[in-house]
C-alpha positions in Angstrom: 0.0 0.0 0.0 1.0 3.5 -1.3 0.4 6.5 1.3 0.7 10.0 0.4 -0.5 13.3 2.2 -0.4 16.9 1.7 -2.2 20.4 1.9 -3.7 22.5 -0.9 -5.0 25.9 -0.7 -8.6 26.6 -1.0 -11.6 29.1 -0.1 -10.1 32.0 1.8 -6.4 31.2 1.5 -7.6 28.1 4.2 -5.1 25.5 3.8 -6.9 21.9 3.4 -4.9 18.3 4.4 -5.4 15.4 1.9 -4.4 12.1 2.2 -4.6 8.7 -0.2 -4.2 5.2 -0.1 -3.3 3.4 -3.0 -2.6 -0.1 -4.1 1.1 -0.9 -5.3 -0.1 -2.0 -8.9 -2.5 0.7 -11.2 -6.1 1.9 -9.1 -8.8 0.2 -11.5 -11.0 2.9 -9.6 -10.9 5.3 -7.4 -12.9 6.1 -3.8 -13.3 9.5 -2.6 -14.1 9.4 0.7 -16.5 12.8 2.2 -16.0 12.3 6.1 -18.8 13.5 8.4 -19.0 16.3 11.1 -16.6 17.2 13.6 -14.7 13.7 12.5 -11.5 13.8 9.9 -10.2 11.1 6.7 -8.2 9.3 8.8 -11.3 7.7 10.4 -11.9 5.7 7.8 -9.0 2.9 8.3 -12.1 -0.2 7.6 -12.8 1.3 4.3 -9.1 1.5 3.4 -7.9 -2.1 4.8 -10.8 -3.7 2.7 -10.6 -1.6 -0.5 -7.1 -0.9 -1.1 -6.0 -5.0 -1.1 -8.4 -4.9 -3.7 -7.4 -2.6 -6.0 -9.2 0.5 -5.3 -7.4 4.1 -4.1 -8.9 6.3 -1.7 -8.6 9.6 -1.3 -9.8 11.8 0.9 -9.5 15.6 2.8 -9.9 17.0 6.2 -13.4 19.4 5.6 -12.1 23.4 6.9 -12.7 23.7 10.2 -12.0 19.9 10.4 -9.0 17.6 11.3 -5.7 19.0 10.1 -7.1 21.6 7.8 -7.1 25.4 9.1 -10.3 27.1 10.2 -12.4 27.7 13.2 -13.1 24.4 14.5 -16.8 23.3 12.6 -17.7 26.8 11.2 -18.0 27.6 7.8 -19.6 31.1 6.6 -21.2 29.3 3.5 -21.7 25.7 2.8 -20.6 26.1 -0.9 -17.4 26.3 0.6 -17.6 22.8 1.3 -18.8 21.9 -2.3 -15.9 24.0 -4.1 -13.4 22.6 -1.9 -14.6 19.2 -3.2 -14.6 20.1 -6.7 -10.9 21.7 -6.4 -9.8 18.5 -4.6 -11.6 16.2 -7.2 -9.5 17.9 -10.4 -6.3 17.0 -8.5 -7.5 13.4 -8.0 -8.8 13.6 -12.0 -5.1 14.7 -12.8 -3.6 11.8 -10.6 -6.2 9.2 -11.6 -7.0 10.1 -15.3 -9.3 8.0 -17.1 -10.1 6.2 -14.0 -13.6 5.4 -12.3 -14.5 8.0 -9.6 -17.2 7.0 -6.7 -18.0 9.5 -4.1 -18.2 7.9 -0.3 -20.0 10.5 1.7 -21.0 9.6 5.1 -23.2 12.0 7.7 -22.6 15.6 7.0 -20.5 14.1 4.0 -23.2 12.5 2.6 -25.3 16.1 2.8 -21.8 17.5 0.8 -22.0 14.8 -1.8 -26.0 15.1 -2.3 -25.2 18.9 -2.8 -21.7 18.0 -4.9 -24.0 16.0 -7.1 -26.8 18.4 -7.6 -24.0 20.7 -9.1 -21.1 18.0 -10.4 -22.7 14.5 -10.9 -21.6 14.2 -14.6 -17.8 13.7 -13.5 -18.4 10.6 -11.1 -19.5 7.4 -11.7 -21.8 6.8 -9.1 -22.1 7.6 -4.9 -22.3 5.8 -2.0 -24.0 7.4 1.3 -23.9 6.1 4.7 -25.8 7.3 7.5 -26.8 10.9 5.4 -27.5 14.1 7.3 -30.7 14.8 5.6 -33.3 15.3 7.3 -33.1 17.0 11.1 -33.5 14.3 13.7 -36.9 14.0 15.3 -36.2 15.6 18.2 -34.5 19.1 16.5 -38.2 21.6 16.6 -39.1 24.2 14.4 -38.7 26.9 17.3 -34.9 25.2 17.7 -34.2 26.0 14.3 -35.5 29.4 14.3 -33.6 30.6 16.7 -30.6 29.0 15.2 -31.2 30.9 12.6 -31.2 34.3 14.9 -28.1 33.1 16.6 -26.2 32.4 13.3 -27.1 36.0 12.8 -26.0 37.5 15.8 -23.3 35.2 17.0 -22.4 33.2 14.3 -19.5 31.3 15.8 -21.2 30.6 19.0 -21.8 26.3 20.3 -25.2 25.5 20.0 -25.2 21.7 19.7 -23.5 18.9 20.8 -22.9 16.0 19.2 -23.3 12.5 21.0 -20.1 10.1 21.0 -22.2 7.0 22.3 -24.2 7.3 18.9 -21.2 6.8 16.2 -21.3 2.9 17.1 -22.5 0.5 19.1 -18.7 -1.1 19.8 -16.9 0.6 23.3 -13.8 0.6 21.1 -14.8 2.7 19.0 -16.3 5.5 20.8 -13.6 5.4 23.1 -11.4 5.9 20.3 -13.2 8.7 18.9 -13.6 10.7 22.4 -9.7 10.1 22.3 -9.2 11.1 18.6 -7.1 14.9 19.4 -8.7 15.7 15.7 -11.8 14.8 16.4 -14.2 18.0 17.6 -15.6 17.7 20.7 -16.9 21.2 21.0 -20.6 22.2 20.2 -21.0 22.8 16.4 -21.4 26.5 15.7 -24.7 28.2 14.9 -23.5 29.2 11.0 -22.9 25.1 10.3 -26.2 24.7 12.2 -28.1 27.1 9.7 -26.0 26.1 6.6 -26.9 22.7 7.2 -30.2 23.2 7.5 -30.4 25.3 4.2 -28.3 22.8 2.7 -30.9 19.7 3.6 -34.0 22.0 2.3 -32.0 22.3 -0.8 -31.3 18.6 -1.4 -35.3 17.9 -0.4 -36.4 20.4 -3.5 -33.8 19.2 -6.1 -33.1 15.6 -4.9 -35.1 14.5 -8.7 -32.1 16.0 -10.4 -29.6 13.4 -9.1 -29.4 10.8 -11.9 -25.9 9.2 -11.2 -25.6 5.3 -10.0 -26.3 5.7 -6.1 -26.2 3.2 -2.7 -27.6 4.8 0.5 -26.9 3.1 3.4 -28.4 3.4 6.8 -28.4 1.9 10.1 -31.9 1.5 11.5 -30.7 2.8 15.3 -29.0 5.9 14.1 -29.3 8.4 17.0 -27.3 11.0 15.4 -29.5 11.3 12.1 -32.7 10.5 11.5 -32.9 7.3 9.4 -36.2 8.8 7.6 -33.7 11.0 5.6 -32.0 8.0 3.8 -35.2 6.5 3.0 -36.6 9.8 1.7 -33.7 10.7 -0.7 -33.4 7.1 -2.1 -37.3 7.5 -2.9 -36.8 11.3 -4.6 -33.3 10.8 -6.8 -34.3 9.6 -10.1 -31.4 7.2 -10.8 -32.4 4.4 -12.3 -29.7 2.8 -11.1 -29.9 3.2 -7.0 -30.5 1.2 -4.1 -30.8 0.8 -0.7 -29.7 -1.3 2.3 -31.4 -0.4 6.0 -29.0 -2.6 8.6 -31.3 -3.2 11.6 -30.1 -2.1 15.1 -27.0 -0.6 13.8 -25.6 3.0 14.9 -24.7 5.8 12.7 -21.1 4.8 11.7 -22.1 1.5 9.4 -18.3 1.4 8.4 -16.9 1.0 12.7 -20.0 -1.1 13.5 -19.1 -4.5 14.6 -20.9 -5.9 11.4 -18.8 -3.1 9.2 -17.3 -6.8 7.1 -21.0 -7.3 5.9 -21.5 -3.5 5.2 -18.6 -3.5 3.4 -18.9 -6.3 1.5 -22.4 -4.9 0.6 -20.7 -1.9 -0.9 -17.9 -4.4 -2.4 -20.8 -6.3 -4.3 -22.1 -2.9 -5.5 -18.9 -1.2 -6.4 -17.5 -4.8 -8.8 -21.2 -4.5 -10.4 -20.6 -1.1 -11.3 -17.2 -1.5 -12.7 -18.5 -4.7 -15.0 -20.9 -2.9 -16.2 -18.3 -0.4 -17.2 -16.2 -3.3 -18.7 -18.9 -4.8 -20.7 
């Protein structure tokens, strides 16, 4: 295995870390991995020891405001800034990969980034993957909650207004003692700007959701406490891919990939991914 990282500079001068995987022979595709909030790329070692043997790179960066990339810890004043950090990020990949297969793995808030990415850039990939999708406000986030986010983002912009719940990323010990340990991972409340841009953000994939015509697998465990699972059900029944399904794993958490069935869940995307590429081939 091949390991390269690296920083590029991006919206506002902010500098952004990268980091790849690759195998030691030529990628026959390539995964680009859109880590979720408060979290970083380098959480996602079970998608790398599974892919990469198999011939897959993965790429991935650290969001601004995220990991080793610059920026007040999760605030962003816009949440384009995501999107165009993607898109500069992806031609860098394009000029390292060329010709190659590109799937977009977005989990959480990186499934909300790729939703929006392919609303805007879904010609260039060849199909996306989303776990656990932020898109739809849990059940227990009221309307009067978000209003006055919205006031607060106003006012204070920078200011904690929710906290996120490290028992909800799995159900495994391990792992959510490893995240609470993680010095890159956020433990702070998110700001009230992400708060509102999310928000905005999730309306905007619930109006143009239709548009999204690439190859697409949502995934979703059934217990998520960190997102509400009605939001993967709801944008697998609005895109109109032709090509998409779904898989629903009952009882698991939020983080499908560090749940202690993340072999089957893998597989799963394993099966989906070789399908994809024959298809390609034929």
């Amino acid at each position: 295995m091949k390991y390269q990282e690296g920083t590029f500079k991006a919206i506002r001068d902010a500098a952004i870390y990268y980091q790849s995987w690759q195998p030691e022979g030529e990628a026959k595709a390539v995964l680009l991995i859109v880590h979720g909030l408060a979290e970083h790329s380098g959480r996602y070692k079970n998608v790398v020891d599974h892919f990469v043997p198999l011939g897959y790179a993965v790429y991935g960066i650290d969001h601004v405001g995220h990991g080793k990339s610059s920026g007040t810890r999760v605030y962003v004043c816009r949440f384009w800034e995501y999107t165009q950090t993607l898109k500069t990020y992806f031609d860098m990949v394009r000029r390292w990969q060329p010709d190659k297969p590109i799937f977009l793995m977005g989990h959480s808030m990186g499934g909300l980034i790729g939703a929006v990415y392919l609303l805007d850039h879904q010609a260039e990939l060849s199909g996306a993957i989303l776990s656990g999708p932020a898109i739809k406000p849990h059940g227990s986030v009221s309307s009067a909650f978000v209003f006055v986010g919205e006031v607060i983002s106003a006012l204070m912009p920078k200011m904690g207004v929710i906290l996120l719940e490290a028992e909800g990323v799995s159900r495994d010990p391990a792992v959510v003692q490893a995240y609470v340990n993680d010095p890159l991972v956020c433990r702070g409340k998110v700001t009230a700007r992400l708060s509102t841009e999310l928000a905005r953000a999730m309306r905007r994939v619930a109006a143009e959701a239709a548009n999204i015509r690439v190859p697409i697998l949502v995934l979703q465990g059934s217990a998520d406490r960190l997102v509400d699972p009605k939001g993967a059900q709801m944008l697998y029944g609005a895109v109109s891919s032709t090509d998409k399904s779904i898989k629903v794993y009952e009882g698991l958490y939020h983080e499908v990939y560090n749940e202690p069935e993340h072999d089957r869940v893998l597989g799963d995307v394993e099966a989906w991914l070789e399908a994809h590429l024959g298809r390609r081939n034929t």
